[in-house]
The first five atom37 places (N, CA, C, CB, O) and aatype in JSON, in Angstrom:
{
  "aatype": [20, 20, 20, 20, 20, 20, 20, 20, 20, 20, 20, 20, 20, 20, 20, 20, 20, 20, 20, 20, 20, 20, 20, 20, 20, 20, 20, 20, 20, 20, 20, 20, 20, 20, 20, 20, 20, 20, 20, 20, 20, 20, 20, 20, 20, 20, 20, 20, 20, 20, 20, 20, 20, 20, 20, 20, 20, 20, 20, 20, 20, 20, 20, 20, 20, 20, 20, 20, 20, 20, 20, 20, 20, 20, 20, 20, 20, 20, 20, 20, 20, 20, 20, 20, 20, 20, 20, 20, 20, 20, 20, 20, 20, 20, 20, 20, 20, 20],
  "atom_mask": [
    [1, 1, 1, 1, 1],
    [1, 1, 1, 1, 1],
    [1, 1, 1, 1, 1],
    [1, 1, 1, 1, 1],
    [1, 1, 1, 1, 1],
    [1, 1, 1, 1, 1],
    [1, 1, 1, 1, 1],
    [1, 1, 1, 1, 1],
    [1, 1, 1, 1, 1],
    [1, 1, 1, 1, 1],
    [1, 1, 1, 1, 1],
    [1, 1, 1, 1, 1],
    [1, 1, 1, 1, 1],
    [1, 1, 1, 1, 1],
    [1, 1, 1, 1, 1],
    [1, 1, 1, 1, 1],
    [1, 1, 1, 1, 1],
    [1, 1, 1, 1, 1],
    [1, 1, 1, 1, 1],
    [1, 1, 1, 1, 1],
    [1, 1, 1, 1, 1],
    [1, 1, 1, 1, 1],
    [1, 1, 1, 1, 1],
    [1, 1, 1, 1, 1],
    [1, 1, 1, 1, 1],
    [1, 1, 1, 1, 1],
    [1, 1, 1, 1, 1],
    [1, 1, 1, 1, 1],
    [1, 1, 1, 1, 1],
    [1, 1, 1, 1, 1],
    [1, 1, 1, 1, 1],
    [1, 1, 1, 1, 1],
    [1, 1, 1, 1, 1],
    [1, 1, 1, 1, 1],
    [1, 1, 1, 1, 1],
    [1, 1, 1, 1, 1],
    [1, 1, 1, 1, 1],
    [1, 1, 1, 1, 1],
    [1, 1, 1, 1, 1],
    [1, 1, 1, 1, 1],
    [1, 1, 1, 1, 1],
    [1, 1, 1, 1, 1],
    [1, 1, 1, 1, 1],
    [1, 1, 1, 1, 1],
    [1, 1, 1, 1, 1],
    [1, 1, 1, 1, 1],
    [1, 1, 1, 1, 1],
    [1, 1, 1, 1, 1],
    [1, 1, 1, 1, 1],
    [1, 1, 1, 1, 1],
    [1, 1, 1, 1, 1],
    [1, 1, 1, 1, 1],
    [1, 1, 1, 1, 1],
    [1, 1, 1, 1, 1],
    [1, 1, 1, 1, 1],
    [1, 1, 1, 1, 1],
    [1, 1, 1, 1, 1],
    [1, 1, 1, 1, 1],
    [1, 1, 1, 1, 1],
    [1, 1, 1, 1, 1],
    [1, 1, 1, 1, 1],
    [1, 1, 1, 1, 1],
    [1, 1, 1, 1, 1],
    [1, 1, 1, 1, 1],
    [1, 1, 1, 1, 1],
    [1, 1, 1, 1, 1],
    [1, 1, 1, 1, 1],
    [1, 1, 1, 1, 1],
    [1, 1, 1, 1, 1],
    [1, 1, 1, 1, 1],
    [1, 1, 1, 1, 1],
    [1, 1, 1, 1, 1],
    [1, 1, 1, 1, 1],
    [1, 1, 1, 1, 1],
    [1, 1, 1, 1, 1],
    [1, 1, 1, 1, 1],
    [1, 1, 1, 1, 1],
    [1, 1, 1, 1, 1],
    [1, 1, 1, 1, 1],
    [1, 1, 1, 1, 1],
    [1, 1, 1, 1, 1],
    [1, 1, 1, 1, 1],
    [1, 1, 1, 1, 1],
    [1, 1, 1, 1, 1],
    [1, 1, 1, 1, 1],
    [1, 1, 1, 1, 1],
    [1, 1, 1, 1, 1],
    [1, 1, 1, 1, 1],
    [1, 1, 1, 1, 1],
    [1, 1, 1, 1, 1],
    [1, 1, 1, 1, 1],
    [1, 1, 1, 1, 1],
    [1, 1, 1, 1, 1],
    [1, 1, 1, 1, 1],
    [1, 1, 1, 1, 1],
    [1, 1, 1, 1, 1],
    [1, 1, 1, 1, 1],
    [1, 1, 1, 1, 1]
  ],
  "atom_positions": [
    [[204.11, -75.52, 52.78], [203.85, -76.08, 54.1], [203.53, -77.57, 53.97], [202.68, -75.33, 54.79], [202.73, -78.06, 53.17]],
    [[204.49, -78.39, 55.11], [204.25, -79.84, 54.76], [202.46, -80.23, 55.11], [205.47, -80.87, 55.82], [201.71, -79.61, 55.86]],
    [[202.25, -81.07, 54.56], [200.47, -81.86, 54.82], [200.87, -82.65, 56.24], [199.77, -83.42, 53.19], [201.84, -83.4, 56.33]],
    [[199.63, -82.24, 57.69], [200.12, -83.1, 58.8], [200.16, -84.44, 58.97], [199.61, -82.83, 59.7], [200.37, -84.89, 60.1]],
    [[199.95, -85.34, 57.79], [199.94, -87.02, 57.74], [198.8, -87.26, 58.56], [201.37, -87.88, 58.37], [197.88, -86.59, 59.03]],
    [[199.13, -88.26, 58.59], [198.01, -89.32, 59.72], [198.5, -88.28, 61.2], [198.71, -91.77, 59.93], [199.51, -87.63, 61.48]],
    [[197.22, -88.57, 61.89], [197.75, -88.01, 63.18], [196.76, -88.73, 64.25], [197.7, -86.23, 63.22], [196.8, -88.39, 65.44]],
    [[195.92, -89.7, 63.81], [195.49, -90.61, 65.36], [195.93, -91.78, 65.01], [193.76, -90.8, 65.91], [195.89, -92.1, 63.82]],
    [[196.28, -92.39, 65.69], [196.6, -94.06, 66.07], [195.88, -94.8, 65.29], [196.24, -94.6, 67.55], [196.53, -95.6, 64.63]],
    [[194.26, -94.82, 65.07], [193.42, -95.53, 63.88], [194.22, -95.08, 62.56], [191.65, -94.99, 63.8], [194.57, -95.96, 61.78]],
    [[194.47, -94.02, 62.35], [195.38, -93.54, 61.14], [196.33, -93.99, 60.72], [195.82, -92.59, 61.18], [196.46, -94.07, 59.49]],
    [[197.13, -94.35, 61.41], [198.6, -94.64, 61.04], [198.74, -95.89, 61.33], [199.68, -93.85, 61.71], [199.77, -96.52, 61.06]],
    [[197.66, -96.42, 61.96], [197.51, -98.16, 61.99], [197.63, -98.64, 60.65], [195.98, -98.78, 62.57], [198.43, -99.26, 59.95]],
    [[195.94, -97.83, 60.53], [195.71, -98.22, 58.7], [196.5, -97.96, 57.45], [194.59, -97.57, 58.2], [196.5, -98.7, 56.47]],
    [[197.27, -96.7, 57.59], [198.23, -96.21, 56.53], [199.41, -97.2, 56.51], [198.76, -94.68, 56.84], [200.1, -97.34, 55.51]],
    [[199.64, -98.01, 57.82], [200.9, -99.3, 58.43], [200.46, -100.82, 57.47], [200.59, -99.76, 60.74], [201.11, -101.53, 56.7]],
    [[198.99, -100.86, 58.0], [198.34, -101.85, 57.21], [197.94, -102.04, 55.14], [197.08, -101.7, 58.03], [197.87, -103.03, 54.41]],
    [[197.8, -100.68, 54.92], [197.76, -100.63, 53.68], [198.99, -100.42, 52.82], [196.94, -99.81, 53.49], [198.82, -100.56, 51.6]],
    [[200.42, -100.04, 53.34], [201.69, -100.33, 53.07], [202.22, -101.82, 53.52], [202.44, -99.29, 53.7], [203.13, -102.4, 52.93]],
    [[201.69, -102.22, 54.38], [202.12, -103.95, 54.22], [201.23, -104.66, 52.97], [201.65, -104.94, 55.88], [201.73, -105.54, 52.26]],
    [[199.6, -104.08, 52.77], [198.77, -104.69, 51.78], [199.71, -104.05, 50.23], [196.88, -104.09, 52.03], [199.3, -104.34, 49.11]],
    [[200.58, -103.46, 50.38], [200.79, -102.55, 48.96], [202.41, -103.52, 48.44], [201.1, -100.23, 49.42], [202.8, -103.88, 47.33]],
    [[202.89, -103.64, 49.53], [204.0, -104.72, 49.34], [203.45, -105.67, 48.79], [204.69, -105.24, 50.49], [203.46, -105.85, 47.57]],
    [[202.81, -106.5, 49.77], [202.28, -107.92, 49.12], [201.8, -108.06, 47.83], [201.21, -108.44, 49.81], [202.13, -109.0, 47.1]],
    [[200.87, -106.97, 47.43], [200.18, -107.14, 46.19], [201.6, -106.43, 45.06], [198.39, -106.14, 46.23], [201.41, -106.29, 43.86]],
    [[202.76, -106.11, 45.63], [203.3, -105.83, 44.44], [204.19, -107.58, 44.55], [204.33, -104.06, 44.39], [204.35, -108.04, 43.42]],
    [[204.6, -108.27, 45.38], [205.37, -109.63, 45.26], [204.44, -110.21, 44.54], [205.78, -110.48, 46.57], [204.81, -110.82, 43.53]],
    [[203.19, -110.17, 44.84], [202.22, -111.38, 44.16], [202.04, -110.66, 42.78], [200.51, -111.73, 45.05], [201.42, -111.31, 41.93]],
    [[202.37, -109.76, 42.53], [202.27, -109.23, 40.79], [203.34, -110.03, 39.99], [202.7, -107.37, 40.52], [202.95, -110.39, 38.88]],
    [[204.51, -110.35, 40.31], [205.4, -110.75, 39.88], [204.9, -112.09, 39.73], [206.47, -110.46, 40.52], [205.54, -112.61, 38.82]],
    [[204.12, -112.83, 40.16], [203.99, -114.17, 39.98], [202.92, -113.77, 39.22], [203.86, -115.2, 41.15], [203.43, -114.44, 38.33]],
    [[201.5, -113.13, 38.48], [200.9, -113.23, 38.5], [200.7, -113.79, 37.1], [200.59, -112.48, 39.08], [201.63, -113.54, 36.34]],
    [[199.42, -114.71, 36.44], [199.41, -114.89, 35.46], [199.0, -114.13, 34.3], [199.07, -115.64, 35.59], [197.85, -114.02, 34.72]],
    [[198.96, -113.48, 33.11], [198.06, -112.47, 32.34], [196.89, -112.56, 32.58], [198.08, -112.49, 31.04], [196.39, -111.44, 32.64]],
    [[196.11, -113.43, 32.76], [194.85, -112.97, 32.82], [194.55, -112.67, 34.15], [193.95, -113.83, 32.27], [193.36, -112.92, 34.3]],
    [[195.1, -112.22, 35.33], [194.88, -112.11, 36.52], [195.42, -110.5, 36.69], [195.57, -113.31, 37.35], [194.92, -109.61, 37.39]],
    [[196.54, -110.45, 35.86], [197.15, -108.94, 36.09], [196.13, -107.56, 36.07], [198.26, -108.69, 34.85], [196.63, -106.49, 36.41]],
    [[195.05, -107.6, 35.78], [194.23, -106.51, 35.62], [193.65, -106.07, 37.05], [193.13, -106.87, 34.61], [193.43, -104.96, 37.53]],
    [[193.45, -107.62, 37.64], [193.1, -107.38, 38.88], [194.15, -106.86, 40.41], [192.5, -108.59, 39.02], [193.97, -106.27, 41.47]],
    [[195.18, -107.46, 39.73], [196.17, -106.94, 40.6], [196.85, -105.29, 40.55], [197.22, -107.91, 40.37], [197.55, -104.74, 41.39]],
    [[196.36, -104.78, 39.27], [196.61, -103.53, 38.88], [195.79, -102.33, 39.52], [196.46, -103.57, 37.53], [196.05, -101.15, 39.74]],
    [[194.53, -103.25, 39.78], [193.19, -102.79, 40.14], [193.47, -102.67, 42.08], [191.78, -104.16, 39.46], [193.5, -101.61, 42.71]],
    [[193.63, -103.87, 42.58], [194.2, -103.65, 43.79], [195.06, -102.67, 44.32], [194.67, -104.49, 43.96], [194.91, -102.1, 45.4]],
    [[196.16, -102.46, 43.36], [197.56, -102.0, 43.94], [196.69, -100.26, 43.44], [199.54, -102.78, 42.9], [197.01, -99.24, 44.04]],
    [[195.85, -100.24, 42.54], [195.59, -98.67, 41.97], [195.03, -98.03, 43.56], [194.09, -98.56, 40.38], [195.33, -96.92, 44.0]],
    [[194.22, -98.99, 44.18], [192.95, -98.75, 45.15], [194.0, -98.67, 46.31], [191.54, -100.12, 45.28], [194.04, -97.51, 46.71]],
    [[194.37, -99.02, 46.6], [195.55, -99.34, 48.1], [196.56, -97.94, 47.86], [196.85, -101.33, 47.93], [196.89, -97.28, 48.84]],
    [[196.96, -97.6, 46.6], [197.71, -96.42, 46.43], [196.53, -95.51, 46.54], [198.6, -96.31, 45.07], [196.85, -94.83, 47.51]],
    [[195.96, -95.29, 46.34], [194.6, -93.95, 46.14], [194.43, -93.48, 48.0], [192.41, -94.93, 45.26], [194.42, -92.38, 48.55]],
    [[194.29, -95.17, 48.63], [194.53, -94.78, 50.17], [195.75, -94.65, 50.71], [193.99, -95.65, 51.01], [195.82, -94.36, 51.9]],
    [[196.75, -94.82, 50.07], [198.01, -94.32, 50.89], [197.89, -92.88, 50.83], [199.49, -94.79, 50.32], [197.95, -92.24, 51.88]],
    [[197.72, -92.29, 49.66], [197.78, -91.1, 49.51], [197.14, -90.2, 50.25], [197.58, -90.94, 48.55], [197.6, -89.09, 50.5]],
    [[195.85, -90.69, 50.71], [194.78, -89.88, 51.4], [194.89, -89.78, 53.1], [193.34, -90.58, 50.98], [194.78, -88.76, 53.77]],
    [[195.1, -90.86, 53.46], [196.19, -91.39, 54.45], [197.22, -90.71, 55.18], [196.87, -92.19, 53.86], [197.41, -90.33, 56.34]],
    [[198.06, -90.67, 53.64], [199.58, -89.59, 54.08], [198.87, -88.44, 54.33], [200.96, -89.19, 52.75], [199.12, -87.88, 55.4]],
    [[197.81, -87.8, 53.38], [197.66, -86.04, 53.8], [196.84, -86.11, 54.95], [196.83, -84.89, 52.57], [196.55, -84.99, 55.36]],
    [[196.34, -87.09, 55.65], [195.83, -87.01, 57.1], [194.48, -86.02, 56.9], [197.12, -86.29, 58.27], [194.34, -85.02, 56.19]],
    [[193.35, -86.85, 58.01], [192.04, -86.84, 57.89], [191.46, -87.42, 56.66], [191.66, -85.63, 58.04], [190.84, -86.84, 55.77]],
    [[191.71, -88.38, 56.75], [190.95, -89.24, 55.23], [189.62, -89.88, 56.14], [192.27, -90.97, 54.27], [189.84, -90.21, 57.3]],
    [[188.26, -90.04, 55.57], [187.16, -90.47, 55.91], [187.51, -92.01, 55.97], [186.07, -89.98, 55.0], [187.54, -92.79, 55.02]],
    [[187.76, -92.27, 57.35], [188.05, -93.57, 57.91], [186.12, -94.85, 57.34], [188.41, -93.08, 60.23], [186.01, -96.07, 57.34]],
    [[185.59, -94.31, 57.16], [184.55, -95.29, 57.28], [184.06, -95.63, 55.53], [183.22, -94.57, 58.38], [183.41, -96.6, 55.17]],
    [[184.64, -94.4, 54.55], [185.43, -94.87, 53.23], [186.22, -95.85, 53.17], [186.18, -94.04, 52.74], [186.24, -96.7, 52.28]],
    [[186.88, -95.76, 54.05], [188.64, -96.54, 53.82], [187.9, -97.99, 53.8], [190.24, -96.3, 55.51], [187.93, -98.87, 52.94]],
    [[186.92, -97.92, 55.62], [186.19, -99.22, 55.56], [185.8, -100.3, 53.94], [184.79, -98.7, 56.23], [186.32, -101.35, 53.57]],
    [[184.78, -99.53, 53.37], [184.17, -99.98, 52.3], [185.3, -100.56, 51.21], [183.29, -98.82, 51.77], [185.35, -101.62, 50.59]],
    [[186.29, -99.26, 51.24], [187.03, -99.85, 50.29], [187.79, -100.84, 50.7], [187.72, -99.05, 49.68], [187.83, -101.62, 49.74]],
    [[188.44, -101.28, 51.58], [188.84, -102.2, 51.97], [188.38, -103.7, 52.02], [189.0, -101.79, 52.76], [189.02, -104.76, 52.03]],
    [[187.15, -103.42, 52.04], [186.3, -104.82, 51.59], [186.26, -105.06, 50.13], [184.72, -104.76, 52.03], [186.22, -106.26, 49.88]],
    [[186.25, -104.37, 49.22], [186.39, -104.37, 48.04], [188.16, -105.09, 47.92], [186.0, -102.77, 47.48], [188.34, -106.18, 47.38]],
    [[189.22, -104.32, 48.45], [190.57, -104.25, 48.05], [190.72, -105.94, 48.73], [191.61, -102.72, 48.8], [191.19, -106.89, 48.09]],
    [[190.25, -106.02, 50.02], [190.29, -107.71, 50.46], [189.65, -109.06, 49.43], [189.3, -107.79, 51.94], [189.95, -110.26, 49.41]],
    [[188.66, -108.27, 48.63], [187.77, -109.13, 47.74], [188.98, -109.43, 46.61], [186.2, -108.23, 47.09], [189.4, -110.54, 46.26]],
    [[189.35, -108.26, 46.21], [190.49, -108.54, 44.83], [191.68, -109.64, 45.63], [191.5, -106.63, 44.15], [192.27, -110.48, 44.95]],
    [[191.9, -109.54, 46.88], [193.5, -109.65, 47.42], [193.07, -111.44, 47.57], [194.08, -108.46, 49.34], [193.85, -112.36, 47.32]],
    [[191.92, -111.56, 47.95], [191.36, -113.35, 48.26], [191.24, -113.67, 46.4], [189.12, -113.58, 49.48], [191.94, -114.55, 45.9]],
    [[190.51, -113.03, 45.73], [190.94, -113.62, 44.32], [192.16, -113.83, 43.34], [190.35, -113.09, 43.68], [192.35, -114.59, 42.4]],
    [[192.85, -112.91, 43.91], [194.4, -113.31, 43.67], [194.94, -114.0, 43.92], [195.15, -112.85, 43.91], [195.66, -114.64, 43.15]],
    [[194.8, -114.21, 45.25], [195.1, -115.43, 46.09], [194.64, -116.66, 45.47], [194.46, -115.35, 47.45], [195.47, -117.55, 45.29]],
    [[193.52, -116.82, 45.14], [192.93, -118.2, 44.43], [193.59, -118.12, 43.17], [191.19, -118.32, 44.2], [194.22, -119.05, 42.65]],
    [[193.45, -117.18, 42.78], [194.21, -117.14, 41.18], [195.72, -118.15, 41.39], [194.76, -115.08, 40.64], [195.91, -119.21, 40.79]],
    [[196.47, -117.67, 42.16], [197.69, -118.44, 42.51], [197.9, -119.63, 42.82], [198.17, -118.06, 43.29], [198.45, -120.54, 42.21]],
    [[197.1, -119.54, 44.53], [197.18, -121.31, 45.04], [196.49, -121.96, 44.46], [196.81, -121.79, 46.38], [196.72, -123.17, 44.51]],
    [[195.28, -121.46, 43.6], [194.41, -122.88, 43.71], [194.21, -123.29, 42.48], [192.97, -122.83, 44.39], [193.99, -124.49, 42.33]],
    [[194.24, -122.56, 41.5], [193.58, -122.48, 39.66], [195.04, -123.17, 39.38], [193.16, -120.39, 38.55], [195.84, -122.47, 39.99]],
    [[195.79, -124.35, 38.67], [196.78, -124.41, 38.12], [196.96, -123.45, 36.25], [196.85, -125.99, 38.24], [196.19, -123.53, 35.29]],
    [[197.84, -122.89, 36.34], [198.15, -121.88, 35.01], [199.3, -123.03, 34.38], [198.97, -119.9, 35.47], [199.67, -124.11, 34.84]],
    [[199.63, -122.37, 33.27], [200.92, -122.72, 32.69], [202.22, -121.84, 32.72], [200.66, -122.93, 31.43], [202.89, -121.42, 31.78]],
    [[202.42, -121.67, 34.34], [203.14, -120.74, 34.02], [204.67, -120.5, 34.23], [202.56, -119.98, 34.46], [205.1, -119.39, 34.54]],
    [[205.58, -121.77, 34.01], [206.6, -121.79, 33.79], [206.79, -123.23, 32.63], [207.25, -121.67, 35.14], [206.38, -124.36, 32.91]],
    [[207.22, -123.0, 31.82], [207.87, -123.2, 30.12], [208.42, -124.8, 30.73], [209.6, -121.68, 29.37], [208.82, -124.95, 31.89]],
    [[208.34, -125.76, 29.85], [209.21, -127.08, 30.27], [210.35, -126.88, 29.76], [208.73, -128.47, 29.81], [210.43, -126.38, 28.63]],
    [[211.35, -127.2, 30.4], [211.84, -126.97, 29.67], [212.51, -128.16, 28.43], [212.44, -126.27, 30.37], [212.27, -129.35, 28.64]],
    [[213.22, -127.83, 27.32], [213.72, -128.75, 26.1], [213.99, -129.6, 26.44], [214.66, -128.52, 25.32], [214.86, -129.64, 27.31]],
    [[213.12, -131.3, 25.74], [213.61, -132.13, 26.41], [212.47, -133.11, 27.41], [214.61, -131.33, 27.07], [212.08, -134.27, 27.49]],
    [[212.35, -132.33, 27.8], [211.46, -132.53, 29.22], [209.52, -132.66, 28.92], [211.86, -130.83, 30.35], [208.71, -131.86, 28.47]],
    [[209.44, -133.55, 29.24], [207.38, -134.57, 28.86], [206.95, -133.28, 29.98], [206.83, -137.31, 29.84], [207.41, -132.86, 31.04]],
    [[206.11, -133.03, 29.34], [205.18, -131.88, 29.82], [203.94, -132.47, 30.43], [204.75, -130.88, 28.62], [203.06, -131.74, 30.88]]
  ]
}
């Protein structure tokens, strides 16, 4: 027997919102630098844990809350990790004053 998913409007808002948060944090993985990847692993683990709970419908919405402040905390340090910290993270190439 299928699981009834999300089934109120707060539900499937959030399950809408944490599949747009699950995209993003997988584009921004691809840029990410090594020492940042743990955290982005850590994000994308937490955002999947709520899709899942999500999809099987009746997940404790005021959980989701908490974690979400946590998953926003990783998603703004990633963010800084990127725009703002300069890395080394494309090679000069041969030739070329670094």
């Amino acid at each position: 027997m299928r699981s009834p998913g999300p089934t109120t409007r707060v539900e499937r808002a959030c399950l809408a919102r944490l599949t747009e948060m699950d995209a993003a944090l997988a584009r921004m993985q691809l840029e990410l630098p090594d020492d940042a990847r743990p955290l982005g692993e850590e994000a994308r683990r937490k955002v999947k844990v709520w899709l899942s709970r999500l999809g099987e419908g009746g997940a404790d919405l005021g959980a989701l809350t908490s974690d979400l402040e946590q998953i926003g905390g990783l998603m703004d340090a990633l963010t800084a990790r990127l725009l703002l910290v300069p890395w080394d993270g494309h090679p000069t190439p041969p030739g070329r004053p670094s």
